[in-house]
ZAMARGU-4260 file (C-alpha; in steps of 0.2 Angstrom, whole numbers, plus 5000, padded with zeros to 4 digits):
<rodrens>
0) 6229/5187/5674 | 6217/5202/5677 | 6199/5202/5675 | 6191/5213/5662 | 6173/5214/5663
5) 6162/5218/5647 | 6143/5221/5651 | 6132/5216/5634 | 6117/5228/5630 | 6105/5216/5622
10) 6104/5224/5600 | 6086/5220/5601 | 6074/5226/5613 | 6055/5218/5615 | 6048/5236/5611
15) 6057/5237/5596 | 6069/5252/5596 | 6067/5256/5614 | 6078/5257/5627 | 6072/5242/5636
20) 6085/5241/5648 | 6094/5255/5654 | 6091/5251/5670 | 6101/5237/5668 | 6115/5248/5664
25) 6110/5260/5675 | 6113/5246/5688 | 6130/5243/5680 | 6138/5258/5676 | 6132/5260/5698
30) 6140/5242/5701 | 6156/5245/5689 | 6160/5264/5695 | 6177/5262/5702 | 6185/5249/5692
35) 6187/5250/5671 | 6173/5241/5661 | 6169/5241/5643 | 6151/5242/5638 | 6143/5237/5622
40) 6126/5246/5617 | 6115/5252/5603 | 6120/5270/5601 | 6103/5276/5604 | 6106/5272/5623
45) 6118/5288/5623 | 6103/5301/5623 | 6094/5292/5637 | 6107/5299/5651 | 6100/5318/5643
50) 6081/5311/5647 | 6075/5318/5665 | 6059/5311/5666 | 6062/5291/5664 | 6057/5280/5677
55) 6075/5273/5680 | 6080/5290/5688 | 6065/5288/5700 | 6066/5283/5719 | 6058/5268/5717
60) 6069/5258/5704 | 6084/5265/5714 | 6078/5260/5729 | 6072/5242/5721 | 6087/5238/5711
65) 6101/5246/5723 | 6108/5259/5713 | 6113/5277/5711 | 6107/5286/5694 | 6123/5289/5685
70) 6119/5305/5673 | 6132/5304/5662 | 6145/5291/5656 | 6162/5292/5664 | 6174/5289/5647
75) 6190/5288/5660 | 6182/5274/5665 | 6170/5264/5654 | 6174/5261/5635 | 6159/5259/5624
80) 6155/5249/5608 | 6142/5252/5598 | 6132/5239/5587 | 6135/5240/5568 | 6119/5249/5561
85) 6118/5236/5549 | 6115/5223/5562 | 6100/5231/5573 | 6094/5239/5557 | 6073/5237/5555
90) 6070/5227/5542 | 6051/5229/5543 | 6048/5215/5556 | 6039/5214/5570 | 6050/5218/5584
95) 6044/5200/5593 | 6049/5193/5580 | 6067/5203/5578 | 6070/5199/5599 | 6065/5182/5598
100) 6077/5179/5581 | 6091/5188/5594 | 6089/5176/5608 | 6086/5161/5600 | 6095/5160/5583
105) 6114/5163/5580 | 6119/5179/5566 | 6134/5177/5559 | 6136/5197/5559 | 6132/5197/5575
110) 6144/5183/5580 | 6158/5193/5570 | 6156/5208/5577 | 6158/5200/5596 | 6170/5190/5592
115) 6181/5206/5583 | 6175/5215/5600 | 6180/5203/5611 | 6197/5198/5604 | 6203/5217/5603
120) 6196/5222/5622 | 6208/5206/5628 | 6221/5212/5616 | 6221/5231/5622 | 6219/5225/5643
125) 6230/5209/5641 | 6217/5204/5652 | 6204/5187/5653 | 6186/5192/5650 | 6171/5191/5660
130) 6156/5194/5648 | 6138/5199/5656 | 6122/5198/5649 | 6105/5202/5655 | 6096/5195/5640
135) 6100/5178/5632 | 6110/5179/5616 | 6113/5164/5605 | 6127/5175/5595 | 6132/5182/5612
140) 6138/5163/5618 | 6145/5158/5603 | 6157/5171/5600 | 6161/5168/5620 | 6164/5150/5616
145) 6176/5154/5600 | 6186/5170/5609 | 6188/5159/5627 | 6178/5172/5636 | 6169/5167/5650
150) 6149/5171/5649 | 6138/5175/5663 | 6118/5180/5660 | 6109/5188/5677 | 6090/5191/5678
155) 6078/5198/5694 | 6075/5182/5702 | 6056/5175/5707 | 6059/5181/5728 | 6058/5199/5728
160) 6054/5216/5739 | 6046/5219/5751 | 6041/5203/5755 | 6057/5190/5751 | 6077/5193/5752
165) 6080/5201/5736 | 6086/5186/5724 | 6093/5186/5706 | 6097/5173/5693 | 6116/5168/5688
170) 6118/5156/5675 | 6132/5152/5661 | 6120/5147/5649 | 6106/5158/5650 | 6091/5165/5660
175) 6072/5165/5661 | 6066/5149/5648 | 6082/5141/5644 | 6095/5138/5658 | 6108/5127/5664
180) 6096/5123/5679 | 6092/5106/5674 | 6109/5101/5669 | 6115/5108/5684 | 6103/5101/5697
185) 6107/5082/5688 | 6124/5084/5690 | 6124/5089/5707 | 6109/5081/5713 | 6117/5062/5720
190) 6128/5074/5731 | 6115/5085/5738 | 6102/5076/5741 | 6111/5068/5758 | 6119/5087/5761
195) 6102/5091/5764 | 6098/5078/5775 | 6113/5081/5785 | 6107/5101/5785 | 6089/5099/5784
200) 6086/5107/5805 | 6093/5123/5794 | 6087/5119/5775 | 6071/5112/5779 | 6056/5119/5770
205) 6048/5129/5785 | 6063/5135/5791 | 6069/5140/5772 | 6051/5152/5771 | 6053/5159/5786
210) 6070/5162/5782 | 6068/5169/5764 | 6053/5180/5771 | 6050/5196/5777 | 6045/5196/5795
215) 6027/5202/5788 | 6025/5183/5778 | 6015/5171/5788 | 6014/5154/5778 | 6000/5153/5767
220) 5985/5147/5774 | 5974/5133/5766 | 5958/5140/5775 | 5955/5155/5762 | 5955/5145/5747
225) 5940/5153/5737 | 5942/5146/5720 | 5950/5131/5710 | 5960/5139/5697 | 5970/5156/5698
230) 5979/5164/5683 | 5994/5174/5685 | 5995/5185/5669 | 6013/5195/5665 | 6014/5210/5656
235) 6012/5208/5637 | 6032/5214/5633 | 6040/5201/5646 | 6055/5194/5637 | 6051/5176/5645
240) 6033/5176/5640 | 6037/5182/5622 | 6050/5169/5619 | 6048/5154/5629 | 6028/5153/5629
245) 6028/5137/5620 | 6018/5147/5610 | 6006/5154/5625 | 6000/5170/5628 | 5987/5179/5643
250) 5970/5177/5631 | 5975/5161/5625 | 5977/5156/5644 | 5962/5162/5650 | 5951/5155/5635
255) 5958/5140/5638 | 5956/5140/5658 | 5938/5145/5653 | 5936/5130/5643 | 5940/5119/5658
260) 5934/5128/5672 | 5917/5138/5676 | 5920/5156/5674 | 5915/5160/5692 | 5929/5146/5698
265) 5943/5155/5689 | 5952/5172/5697 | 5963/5182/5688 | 5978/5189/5693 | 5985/5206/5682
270) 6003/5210/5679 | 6004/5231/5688 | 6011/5236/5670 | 6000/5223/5661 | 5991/5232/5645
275) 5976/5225/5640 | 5961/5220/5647 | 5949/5204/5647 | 5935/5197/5652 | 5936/5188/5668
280) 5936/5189/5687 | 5949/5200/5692 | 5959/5197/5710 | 5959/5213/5718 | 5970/5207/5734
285) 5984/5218/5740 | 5998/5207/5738 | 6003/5193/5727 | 6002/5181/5742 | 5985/5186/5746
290) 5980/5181/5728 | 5991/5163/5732 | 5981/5159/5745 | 5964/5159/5738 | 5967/5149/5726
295) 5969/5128/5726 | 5981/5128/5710 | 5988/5142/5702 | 5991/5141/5682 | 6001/5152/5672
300) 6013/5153/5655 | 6030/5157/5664 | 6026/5170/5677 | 6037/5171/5692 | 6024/5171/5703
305) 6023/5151/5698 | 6039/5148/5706 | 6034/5159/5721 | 6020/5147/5723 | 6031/5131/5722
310) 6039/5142/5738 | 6027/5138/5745 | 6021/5121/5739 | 6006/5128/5732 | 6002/5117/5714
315) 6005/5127/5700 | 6004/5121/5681 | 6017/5132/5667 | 6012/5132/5650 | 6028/5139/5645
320) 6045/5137/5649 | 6052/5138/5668 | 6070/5136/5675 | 6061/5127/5690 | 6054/5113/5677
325) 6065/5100/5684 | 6053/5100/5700 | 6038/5093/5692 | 6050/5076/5688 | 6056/5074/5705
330) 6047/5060/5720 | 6037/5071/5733 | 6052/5067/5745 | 6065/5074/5733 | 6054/5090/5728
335) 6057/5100/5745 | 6078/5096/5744 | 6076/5102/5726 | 6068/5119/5732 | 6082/5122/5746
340) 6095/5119/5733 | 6085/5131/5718 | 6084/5144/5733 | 6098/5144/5740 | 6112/5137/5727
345) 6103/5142/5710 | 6098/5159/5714 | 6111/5172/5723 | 6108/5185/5733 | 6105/5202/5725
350) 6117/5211/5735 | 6131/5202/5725 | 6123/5205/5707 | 6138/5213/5697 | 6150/5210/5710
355) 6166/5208/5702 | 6172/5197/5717 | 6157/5187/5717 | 6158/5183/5698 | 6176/5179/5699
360) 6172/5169/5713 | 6160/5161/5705 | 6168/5156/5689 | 6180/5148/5698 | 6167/5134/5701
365) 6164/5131/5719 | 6155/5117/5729 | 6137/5122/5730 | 6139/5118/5746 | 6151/5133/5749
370) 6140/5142/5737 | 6125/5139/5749 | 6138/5144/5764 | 6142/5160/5756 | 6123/5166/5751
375) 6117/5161/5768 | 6132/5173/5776 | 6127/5186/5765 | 6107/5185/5767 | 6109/5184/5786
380) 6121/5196/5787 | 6109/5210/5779 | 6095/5201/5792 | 6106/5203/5808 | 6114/5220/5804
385) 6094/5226/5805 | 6090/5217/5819 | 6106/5222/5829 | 6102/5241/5822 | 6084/5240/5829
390) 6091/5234/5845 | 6102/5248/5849 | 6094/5266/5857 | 6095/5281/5844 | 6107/5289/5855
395) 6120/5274/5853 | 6130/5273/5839 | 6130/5255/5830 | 6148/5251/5828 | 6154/5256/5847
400) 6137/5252/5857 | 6126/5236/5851 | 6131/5225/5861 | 6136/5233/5877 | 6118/5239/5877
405) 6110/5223/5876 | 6122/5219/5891 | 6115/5236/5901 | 6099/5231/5895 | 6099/5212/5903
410) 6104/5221/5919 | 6091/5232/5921 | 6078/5220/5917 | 6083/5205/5925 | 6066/5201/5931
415) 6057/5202/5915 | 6063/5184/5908 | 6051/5188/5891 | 6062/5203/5889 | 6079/5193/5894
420) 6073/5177/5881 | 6072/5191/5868 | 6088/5200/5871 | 6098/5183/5874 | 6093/5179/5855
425) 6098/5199/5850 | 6115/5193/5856 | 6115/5177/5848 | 6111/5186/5832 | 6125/5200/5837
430) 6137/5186/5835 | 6132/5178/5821 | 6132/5196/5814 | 6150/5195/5819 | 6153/5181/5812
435) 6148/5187/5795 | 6160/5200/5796 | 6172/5191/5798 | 6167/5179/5781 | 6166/5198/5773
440) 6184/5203/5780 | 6190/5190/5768 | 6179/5195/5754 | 6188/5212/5758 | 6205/5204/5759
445) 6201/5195/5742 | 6196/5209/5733 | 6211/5220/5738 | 6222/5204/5735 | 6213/5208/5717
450) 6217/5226/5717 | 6234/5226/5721 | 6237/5212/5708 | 6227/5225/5694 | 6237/5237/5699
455) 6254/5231/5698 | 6247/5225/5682 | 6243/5243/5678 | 6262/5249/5684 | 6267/5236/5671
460) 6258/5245/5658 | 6264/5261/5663 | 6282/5257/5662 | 6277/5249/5643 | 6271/5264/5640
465) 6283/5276/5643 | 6298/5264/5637 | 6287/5266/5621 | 6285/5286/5622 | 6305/5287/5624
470) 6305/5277/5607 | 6293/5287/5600 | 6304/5303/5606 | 6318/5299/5598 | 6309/5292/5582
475) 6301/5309/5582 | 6320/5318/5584 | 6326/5308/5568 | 6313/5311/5559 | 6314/5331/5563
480) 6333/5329/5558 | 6329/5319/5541 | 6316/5333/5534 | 6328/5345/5537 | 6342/5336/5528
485) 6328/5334/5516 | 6325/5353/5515 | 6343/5357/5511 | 6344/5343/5498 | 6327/5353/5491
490) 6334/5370/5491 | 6351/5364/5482 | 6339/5355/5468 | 6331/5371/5467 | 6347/5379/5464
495) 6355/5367/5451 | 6336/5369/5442 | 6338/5386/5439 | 6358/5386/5434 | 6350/5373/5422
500) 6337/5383/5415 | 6351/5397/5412 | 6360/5385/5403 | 6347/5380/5393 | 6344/5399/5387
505) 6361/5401/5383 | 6361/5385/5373 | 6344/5392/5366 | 6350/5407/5361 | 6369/5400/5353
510) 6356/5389/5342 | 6349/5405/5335 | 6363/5414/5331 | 6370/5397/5322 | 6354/5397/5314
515) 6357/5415/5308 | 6374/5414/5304 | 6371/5398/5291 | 6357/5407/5285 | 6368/5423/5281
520) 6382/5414/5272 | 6369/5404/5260 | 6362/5420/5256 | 6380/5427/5252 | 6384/5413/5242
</rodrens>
């Protein structure tokens, strides 16, 4: 059966009634553009498309997060549903307070009101449902579980631009604090751990960081460390560190950090959008990994940057909630297998965030050996298609002349064996690059096997449909031929009306001159 995809808008935002994450959907309504989706939202996210100044329409988030701004909503092909006002209603809480009660706690309104959604979207597409979230919901999975849908939450993973392969998490259960990534890694563990031993010349944890790294990333170096303790803030409306904080927050952190630690052996490290200010020493490093390496532990409530640093293998303490947790439980010689398969099987790629091919894919539970396969083709297929394009002269188009000019180019330089080495590798890469093609000719093939199916699944309606608009036709010819049957039988009751009402004034007027007439003879008589 088709796959009809329904992208969840999160009722309750952080900020209260902002709209938090229209980038998200941004994102979507980019990923979704050519195929039909249904889209459920607070209403207020309609006047956001009609606001040119927002920072989703910039450069930078559409360069970050791969998309193209769409301006308006394309009703042809995405169906909207709106929350019940009744349901995202402010009720004079604290919007922390409202988001948290969203993720954490089930509403039976809110359960309803999926459920109802859900169970009519299957009935108009005939189709199974793919449910995506980008914000755990507790009512949002419970209405999955009682309509059958399946349920899929996405987050921006902990490697990102510039200096990582862009990552993202995928999880059935949930995102950020509360994951399936401990169930997950014991239920899969006994059966990686000698994968990885069989793999480790690839998965091993040096050739895993220079692999997830840009080319700029050297591994951190031990000789800068300039103070015991660093603290990675995150910005105050972070949906992980406002729900799974275990109660943490930045100043209870810091005065705690203080507490242990000198304040001259603490650094602090700000969020960019961070809000508020505290007293401390402030790191004032370029990057993230500059701050990392100065730095013997890093300490933090749930901060992304944390699980960076176990990239790493740099010690670092949560104080909230983290879908790496099960790392801390694990024997040192089980730790570095653990972050191969939390980087390379738990997180995906972000190429292949709202890919409908990828989800399906997905749902349809594969190995994680095949899963690692697959995001190792895609994050090296993204790495060789730049090194091939850097290889080739401006002047040579990529497709007809990458490789026959590495050829040209070993002839001509025969004699320089550093230049040869270098280009003996380019084409090396250049068929590995081949190679992943080929892995995304069958993607292709897949998805227009997918097509074609959705189609003729489409022809299926159309045939429905118009069986049901010749019905409808001849309904409408029976029921034009009854009201005029019904017109004539009208006009004839108006005619019998009247003869009866001229009856009656005849009858009327007979009565009077009875009437008279008996008054007459009395009189006579």
């Amino acid at each position: 059966m088709h796959n009809h995809f329904v992208f969840v808008v999160a009722p309750i935002s952080p900020l209260g009634e902002n709209t938090h994450y229209f980038w998200v959907l941004q994102k979507w309504l980019h990923e979704r553009q050519y195929e039909l989706t249904t889209v459920i939202m607070p209403q207020r996210y309609v006047n956001a498309f009609s606001e040119p100044e927002r920072w989703e329409k910039g450069e930078w988030s559409q360069n970050f997060h791969q998309y193209k701004t769409t301006e308006k909503i394309n009703e042809k092909k995405v169906r909207t549903i709106f929350y019940p006002s009744k349901i995202i209603s402010i009720d004079g809480s604290s919007p922390n307070y409202r988001f948290i009660q969203s993720v954490l706690s089930e509403n039976s309104d809110l359960i309803d009101f999926y459920e109802n959604s859900f169970v009519n979207i299957k009935a108009e597409t005939s189709s199974e449902l793919v449910v995506i979230s980008w914000v755990n919901n507790a009512s949002l999975r419970r209405a999955a579980d009682k309509t059958g849908a399946s349920l899929v939450f996405n987050e921006i993973g902990p490697l990102r631009q510039p200096f990582y392969r862009q990552t993202a998490y995928w999880d059935t259960y949930g995102v950020n604090g509360e994951t399936s990534s401990e169930t997950l890694w014991n239920s899969e563990r006994s059966e990686f751990l000698p994968w990885y031993q069989k793999h480790k010349h690839t998965f091993k944890l040096e050739e895993l960081q220079s692999f997830m790294s840009s080319s700029s990333v050297a591994p951190l170096c031990k000789d800068k460390i300039a103070y015991p303790i660093g603290v990675a803030l995150q910005i105050e409306t972070d949906s992980n560190a406002i729900v799974f904080s275990n109660g943490w927050n930045n100043l209870s952190l810091i005065e705690y950090t203080q507490d242990e630690y000198s304040s001259d052996k603490i650094v602090v490290r700000y969020h960019p959008n961070g809000k508020a200010l505290y007293n401390c020493l402030t790191d004032r490093s370029k990057t993230p990994l500059d701050f990392l390496e100065t730095v013997q532990e890093l300490w933090t409530v749930n901060s992304s940057l944390g699980i960076e640093a176990i990239f790493w293998k740099r010690p670092v303490r949560f104080f909230g909630q983290t879908p790496i947790s099960p790392f801390f439980g694990l024997d040192p010689s089980e730790q570095n297998a653990f972050i191969a398969w939390f980087f390379m099987r738990y997180l995906i790629p972000y190429e292949v965030l709202f890919k409908a091919e990828y989800y399906v894919w997905r749902l349809q539970n594969p190995s994680f050996g095949d899963i690692i396969q697959r995001h190792f083709d895609i994050y090296n297929r993204r790495a060789i298609t730049e090194i091939v394009r850097d290889s080739v002269p401006e002047d040579v188009p990529l497709r007809t002349g990458s490789i026959p000019s590495l050829l040209t180019a070993i002839e001509t330089m025969q004699n320089d064996k550093a230049t040869i080495h270098a280009l003996e590798i380019d084409l090396k890469n250049a068929r590995d690059f081949i190679a992943a093609q080929n892995s995304w000719i069958v993607d292709r093939n897949l998805w227009i096997k997918e097509r074609d199916d959705w189609i003729v699944e489409r022809d299926r309606v159309v045939v429905q449909q118009r069986e049901w608009i010749e019905e409808r036709d001849t309904w409408v010819k029976d029921r034009d031929l009854w009201i005029k049957e019904r017109d004539c039988l009208i006009q004839e009751l108006g005619l019998m009306i009247k003869d009866r009402d001229l009856w009656v004034a005849e009858r009327d007027q007979w009565i009077r001159e009875r009437d008279e007439a008996i008054d007459s003879l009395k009189r006579q008589s």
